[in-house]
C-alpha positions in Angstrom: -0.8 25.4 3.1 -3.9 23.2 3.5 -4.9 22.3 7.6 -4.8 18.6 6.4 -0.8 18.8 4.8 0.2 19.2 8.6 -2.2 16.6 10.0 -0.4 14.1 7.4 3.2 15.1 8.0 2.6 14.6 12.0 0.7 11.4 10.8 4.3 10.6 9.2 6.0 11.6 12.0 4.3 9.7 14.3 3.4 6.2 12.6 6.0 6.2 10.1 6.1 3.5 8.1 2.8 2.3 9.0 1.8 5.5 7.5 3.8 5.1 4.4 2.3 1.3 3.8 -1.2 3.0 4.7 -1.1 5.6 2.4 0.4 3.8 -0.8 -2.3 0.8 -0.5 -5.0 3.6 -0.5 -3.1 5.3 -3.5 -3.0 2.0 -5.6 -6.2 0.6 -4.6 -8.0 3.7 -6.1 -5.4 4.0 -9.1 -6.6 0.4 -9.8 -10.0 0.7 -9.3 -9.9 3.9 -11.6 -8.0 1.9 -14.3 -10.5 -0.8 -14.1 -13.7 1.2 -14.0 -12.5 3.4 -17.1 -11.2 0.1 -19.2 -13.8 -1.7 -18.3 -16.8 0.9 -18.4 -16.4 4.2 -19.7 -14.0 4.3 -22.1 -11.2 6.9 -22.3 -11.7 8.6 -25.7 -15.8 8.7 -24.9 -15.0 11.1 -21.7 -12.0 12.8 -23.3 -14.5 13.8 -25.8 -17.3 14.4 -23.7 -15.2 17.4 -21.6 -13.6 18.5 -24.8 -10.1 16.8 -24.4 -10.3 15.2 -27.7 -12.6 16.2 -30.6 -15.0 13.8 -32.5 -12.8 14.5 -35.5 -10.0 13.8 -34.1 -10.9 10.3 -32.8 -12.7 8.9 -36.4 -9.4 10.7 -38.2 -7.8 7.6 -37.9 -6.0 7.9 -41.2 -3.3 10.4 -40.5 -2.3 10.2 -36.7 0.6 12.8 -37.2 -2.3 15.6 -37.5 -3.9 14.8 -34.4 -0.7 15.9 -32.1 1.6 14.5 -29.5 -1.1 15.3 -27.2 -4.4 13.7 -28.5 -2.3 10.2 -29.9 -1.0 10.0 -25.9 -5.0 10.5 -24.8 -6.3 8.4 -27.8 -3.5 5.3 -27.7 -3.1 2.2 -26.0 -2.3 4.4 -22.7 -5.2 6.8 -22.5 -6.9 4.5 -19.7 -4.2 5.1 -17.6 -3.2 8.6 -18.3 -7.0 8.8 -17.4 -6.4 6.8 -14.3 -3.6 8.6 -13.5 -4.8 12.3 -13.9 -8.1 11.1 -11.6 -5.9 9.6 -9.0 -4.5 13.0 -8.6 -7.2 14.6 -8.9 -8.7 12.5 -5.5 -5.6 13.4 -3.7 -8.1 15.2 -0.8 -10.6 12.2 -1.2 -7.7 10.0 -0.1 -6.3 12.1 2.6 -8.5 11.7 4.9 -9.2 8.1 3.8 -5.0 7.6 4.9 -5.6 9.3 8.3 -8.6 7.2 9.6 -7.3 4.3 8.6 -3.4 4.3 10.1 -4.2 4.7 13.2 -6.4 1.6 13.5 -4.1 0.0 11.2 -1.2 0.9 13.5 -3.5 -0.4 16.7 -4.4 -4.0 14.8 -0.7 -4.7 13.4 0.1 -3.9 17.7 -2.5 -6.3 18.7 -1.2 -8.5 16.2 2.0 -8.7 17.5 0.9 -8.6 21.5 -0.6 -11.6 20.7 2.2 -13.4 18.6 4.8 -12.0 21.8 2.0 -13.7 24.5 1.6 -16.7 22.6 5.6 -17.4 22.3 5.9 -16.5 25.9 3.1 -18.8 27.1 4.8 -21.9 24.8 8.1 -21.4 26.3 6.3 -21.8 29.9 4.2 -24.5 28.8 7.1 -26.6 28.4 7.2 -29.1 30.6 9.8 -28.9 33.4 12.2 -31.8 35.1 13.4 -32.3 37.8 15.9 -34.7 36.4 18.5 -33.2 34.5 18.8 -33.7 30.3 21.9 -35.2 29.1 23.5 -32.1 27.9 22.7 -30.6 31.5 24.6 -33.7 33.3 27.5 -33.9 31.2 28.2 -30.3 30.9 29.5 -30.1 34.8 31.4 -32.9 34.6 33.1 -32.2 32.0 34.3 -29.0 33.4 35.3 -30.9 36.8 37.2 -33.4 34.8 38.5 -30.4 33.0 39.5 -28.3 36.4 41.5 -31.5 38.2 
């Protein structure tokens, strides 16, 4: 078990959904920064074939795709960028770890300043209002009503 696994479940524990929103903005924010970078710059089948994922052949074999495999045509097709983004987001996992546990706790302390504020605002407009000595309408015809009402 990794020291970090136990820092995130008592991050979990103890921010909870803050946590949750925290950690799945970090997860798609690099899954589409990933997706972008590699359909934008690098190219799937150019890194597949650079590690040895896909072979040259394979790629300019576009004649016959039932000979390249189930595999290469998923690595090699219209989804390869993100399978590619995929399989790197995972592979950041304890990149973004740490990323989730700096952030939620100043994410939980801004969204409670946030609403400190919204609560001391409200309270303060409900005191500004202004105050009469005279009673509203509603105010002088409520008692009467329940005298006329009593007799």
């Amino acid at each position: 078990m990794f020291k970090s696994e136990g820092r995130v479940r008592e991050l979990f524990r103890k921010y909870g959904k803050t946590a949750l929103a925290t950690h799945l903005t970090v997860y798609g924010v690099t899954f589409a920064g990933l997706y972008f970078a590699i359909e934008n710059k690098l190219g799937p089948q150019s890194l597949l074939i650079k590690y040895g994922l896909l072979s040259d052949k394979q790629v300019k074999d576009e004649a016959n795709p039932q000979e390249r495999g189930w595999f290469n045509n998923l690595l090699s097709g219209p989804s390869s960028s993100i399978a590619l983004a995929f399989l790197c987001n995972k592979a950041l996992l304890p990149v973004r770890a740490p990323i989730t546990l700096g952030l939620t706790p100043m994410v939980a302390r801004a969204l409670h300043q946030r609403a400190a504020t919204a609560a001391t605002a409200a309270a303060s407009k409900q005191s500004s209002a202004p105050v009469s000595s005279t009673p509203t309408a509603s105010q002088a015809k409520t008692p009467y009503v329940k005298d006329k009402a009593a007799k």
